[in-house]
N, C-alpha and C positions, 0 to 999 in steps of 0.2 A: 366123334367127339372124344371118346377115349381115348383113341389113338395118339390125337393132339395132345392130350393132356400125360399121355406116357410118354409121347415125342419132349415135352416141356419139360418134363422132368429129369428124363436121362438125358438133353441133349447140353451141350456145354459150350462155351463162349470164351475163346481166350482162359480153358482150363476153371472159369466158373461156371454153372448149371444155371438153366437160365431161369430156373425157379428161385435160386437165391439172387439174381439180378432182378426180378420181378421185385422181391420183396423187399428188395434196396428202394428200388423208384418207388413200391407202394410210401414206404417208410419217409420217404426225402418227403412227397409230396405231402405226406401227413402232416409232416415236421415244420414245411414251412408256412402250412394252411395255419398250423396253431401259432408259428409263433408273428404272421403277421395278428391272428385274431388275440393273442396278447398283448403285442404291442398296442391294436386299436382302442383297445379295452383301458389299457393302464393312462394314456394321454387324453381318450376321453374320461375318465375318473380325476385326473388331474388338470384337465378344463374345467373342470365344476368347480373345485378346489378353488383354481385362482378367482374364480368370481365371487368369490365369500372371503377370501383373504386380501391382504394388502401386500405381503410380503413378494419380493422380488423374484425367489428362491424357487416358486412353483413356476412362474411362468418360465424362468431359464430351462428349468429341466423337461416343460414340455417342448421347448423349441428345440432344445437338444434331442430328445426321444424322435423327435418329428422329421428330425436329419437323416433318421435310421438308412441305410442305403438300401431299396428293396435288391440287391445285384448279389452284393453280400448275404444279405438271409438267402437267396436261394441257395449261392455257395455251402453256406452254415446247412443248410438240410440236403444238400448232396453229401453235404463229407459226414455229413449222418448217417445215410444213406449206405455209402462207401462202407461207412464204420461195421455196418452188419455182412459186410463179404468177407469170404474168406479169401484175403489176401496173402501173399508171402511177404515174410519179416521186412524186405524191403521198401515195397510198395506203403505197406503201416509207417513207417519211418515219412514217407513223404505226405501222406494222411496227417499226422501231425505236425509236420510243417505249413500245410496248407491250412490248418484251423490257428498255427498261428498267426500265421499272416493278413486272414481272415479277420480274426480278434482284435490284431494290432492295428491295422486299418481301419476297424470299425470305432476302435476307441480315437484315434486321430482324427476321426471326420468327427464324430462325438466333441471333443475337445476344441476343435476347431471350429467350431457351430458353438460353443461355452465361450470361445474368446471374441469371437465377433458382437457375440450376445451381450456379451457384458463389456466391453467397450463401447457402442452401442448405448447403451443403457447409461452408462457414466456420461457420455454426452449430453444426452437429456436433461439427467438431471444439473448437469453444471455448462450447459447453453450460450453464459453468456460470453465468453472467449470464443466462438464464432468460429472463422478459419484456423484458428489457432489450434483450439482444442482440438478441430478435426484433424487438422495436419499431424500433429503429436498421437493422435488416436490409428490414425490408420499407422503412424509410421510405429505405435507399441504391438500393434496387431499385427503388422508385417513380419517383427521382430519375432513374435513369440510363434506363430505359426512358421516361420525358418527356421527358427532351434525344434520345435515339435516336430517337422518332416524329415529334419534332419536325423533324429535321432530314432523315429520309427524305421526309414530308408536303411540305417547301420543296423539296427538292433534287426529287421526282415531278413535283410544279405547275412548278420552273421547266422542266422537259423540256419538259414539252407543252406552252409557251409562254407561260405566266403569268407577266406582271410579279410580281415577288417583294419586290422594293423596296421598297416603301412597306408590304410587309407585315412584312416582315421590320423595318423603321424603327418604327412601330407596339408589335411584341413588343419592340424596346429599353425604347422610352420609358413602357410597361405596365410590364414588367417591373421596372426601376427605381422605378415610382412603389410597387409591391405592396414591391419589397424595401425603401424607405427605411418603409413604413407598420408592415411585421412584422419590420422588422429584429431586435429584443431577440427576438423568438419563434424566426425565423432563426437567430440565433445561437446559442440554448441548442438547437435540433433538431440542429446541426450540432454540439454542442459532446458531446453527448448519441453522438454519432454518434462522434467522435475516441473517445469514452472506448470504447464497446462495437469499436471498432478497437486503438487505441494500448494500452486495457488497464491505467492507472495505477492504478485498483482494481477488485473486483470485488463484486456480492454477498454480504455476509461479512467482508470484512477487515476490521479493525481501523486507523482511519487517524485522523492528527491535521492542522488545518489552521487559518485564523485564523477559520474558521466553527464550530469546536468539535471536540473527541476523542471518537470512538463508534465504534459497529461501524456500516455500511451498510448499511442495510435493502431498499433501492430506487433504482432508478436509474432514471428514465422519460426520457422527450422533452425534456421543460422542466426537472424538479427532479429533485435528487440526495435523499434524506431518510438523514438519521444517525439512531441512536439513542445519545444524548448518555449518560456512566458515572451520571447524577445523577438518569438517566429517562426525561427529557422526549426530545421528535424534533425534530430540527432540520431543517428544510428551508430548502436552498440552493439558487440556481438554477445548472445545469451551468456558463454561461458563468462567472458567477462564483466558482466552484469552480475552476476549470480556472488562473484566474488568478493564484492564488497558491499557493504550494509546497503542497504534499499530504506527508505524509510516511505509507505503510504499512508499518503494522509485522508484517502477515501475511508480507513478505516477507523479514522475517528471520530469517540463519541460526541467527544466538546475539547477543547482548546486552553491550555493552560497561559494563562498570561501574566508575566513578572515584569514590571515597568519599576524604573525610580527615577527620583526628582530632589530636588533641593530648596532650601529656604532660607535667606540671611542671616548671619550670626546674629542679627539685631533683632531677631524675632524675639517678644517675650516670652518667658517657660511657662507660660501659663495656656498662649497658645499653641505652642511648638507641640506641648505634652495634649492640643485637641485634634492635631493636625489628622490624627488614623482613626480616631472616631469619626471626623469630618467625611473623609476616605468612606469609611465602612458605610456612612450613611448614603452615599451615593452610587454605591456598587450594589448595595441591596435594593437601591429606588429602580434599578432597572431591575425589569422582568427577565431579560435574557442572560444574564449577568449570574453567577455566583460566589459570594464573597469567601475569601479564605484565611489572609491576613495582611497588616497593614503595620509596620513598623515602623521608630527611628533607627535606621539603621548605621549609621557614624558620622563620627566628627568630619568633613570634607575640607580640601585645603581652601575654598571657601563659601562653603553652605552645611548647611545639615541635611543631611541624605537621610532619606527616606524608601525605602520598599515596601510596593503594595503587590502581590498573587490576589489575582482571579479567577474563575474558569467564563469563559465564553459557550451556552448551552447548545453549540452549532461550531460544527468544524468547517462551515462555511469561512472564508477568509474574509472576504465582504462583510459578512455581519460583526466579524470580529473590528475592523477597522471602522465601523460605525459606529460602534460600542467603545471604542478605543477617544473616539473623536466627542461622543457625547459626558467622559468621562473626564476628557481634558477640557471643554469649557464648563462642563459644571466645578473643575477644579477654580479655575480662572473666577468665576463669579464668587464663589465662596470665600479664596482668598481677598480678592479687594473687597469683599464686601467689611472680612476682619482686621484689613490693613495690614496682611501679611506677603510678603514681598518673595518672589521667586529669585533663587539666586543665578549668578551668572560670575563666571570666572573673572576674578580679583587678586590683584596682587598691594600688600601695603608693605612702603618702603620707612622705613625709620631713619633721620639725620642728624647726627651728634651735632652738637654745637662749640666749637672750641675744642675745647680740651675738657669738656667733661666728657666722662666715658659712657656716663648716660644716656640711654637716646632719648633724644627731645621727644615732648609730645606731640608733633606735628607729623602728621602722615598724610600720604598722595595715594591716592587711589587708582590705580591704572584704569584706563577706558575698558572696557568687554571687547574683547578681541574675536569670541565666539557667540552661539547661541548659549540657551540654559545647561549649566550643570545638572 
């Protein structure tokens, strides 16, 4: 047994003793016993966590920790390992290239297990854009994991010595040439992306724009598709969509409504001056209705005009045009009931008689050529 143990000591390996190789693999195996029992430790500490909290922020990072690559930790406790021999200057040099590579790889899979996670998670909570969201979700996750690999891939090669330059130089002048080639495709995946982000509509709403008024049907990569009130589907492309105002009307709370009307110059001013009280009392009699105000609003070439603002408490259109209709025959019954007459376009012609230069007091009254002013 001595013998062994003096063979063990003086004998050497590639110029190291194989007692100080002994003490590397004691030390690795140590290194990566603790730091798997660290890692178990810390994720079960922070599963407990998340079951008492609400916040998002614990479960990402145990899902992250949970990535951990066991391939990598044993790496990490070999080059520990490594760390206690006596190596030549050279050898050391590639020891620390190896833990950075190590490192940087470990934080990539980390990061990349962070981006799925939380794209992921942003779908959830915002669901209801469907393929939409998802298309846009995988195609940000793609995105951001290709600039992530890409740049631990440069940033590994230049550790260990790789000119990088010219490669790096290279990915500009490709990259530039692929984006100027698909830039309009570019544009609408990215524009397609702002929307299932920023949210201007979703699946569903009802929106109007100078591409046409419809509900949304679809929202993909490239095209946005409506379905138009008259039928047909319009398909637009996202970047062009995005360009110009959008207006939804899903997101309204109630409906503002400005109507006017007219009533013949022969109305008395006694009830001309009742006409918006008349108004208010019928826009407060309904429930659904909110009054705002109700004006003589000008002399008309021939009526007196009037403006009445309401709000409709429903961005429904339907109930607006019900309320629209109950407001116009209670208008109708009010007025005949006060003998006050709705006007309608008139023309009075004046006829001199002779040679006076007066106009006579005889006037013609043109038929109605239209509906109500």
């Amino acid at each position: 047994m001595q013998d062994f143990i003096d063979w063990f000591v003086t004998s050497h390996l590639a110029g190291i003793s194989l007692l100080n190789i002994g003490i590397a693999l004691v030390a690795a195996l140590f290194s990566y016993g603790l730091m798997l029992l660290g890692l178990r430790l810390v994720t079960g500490r922070l599963r407990k966590l998340t079951q008492r909290t609400a916040t998002p922020m614990d479960d990402v990072i145990v899902q992250v920790l949970a990535s951990t690559n066991r391939w990598l930790l044993l790496l990490a406790a070999l080059l520990v390992g490594v760390g206690l021999l006596d190596l030549p200057a050279r050898w050391s040099d590639r020891v620390d290239q190896m833990w950075f590579v190590a490192l940087a790889l470990q934080l990539a899979l980390w990061t990349t297990r962070a981006i799925g996670v939380g794209v992921r998670g942003y779908e959830l909570r915002n669901g209801r854009s469907g393929s939409q969201l998802s298309a846009s979700g995988t195609l940000l996750s793609w995105f951001l994991r290709t600039v992530l690999w890409a740049v631990v891939l440069l940033a590994v090669l230049s550790n260990v010595g790789v000119n990088i330059t010219a490669f790096v130089a290279s990915l500009g002048v490709g990259g530039i040439a692929v984006a100027l080639a698909v830039q309009n495709i570019l544009g609408d995946l990215f524009a397609s992306l702002s929307i299932a982000v920023d949210k201007p509509f979703e699946v569903g709403d009802f929106i109007a724009s100078d591409a046409g008024v419809g509900t949304v049907e679809y929202v993909g990569l490239k095209t946005t598709r409506i379905r138009a009130l008259s039928g047909e589907q319009i398909v637009v492309g996202n970047t062009e969509l995005l360009k110009q105002p959008v207006k939804n009307f899903r997101r309204m709370q109630e409906r503002r409504i400005a109507f006017k009307f007219g009533v013949t110059y022969d109305t008395p001013p006694e009830l001309a001056e009742a006409i918006p009280g008349i108004v208010r009392q019928l826009v407060e009699g309904d429930g659904k209705l909110r009054f705002d105000r109700a004006h003589f609003l000008a002399f008309g070439e021939s009526s007196l005009d009037y403006e009445v603002v309401y709000y409709v408490l429903s961005p429904d259109y339907g109930v607006y045009m019900d309320a629209q209709q109950r407001l116009n025959f209670g208008l109708l019954r009010e007025f005949a009931a006060r003998g006050i007459a709705f006007a309608f376009p008139t023309r009075t012609l004046y006829l001199a008689r002779g040679g006076d230069a007066t106009p006579a007091a005889v006037a013609l009254e043109a038929q109605p050529t239209s509906g109500a002013g």
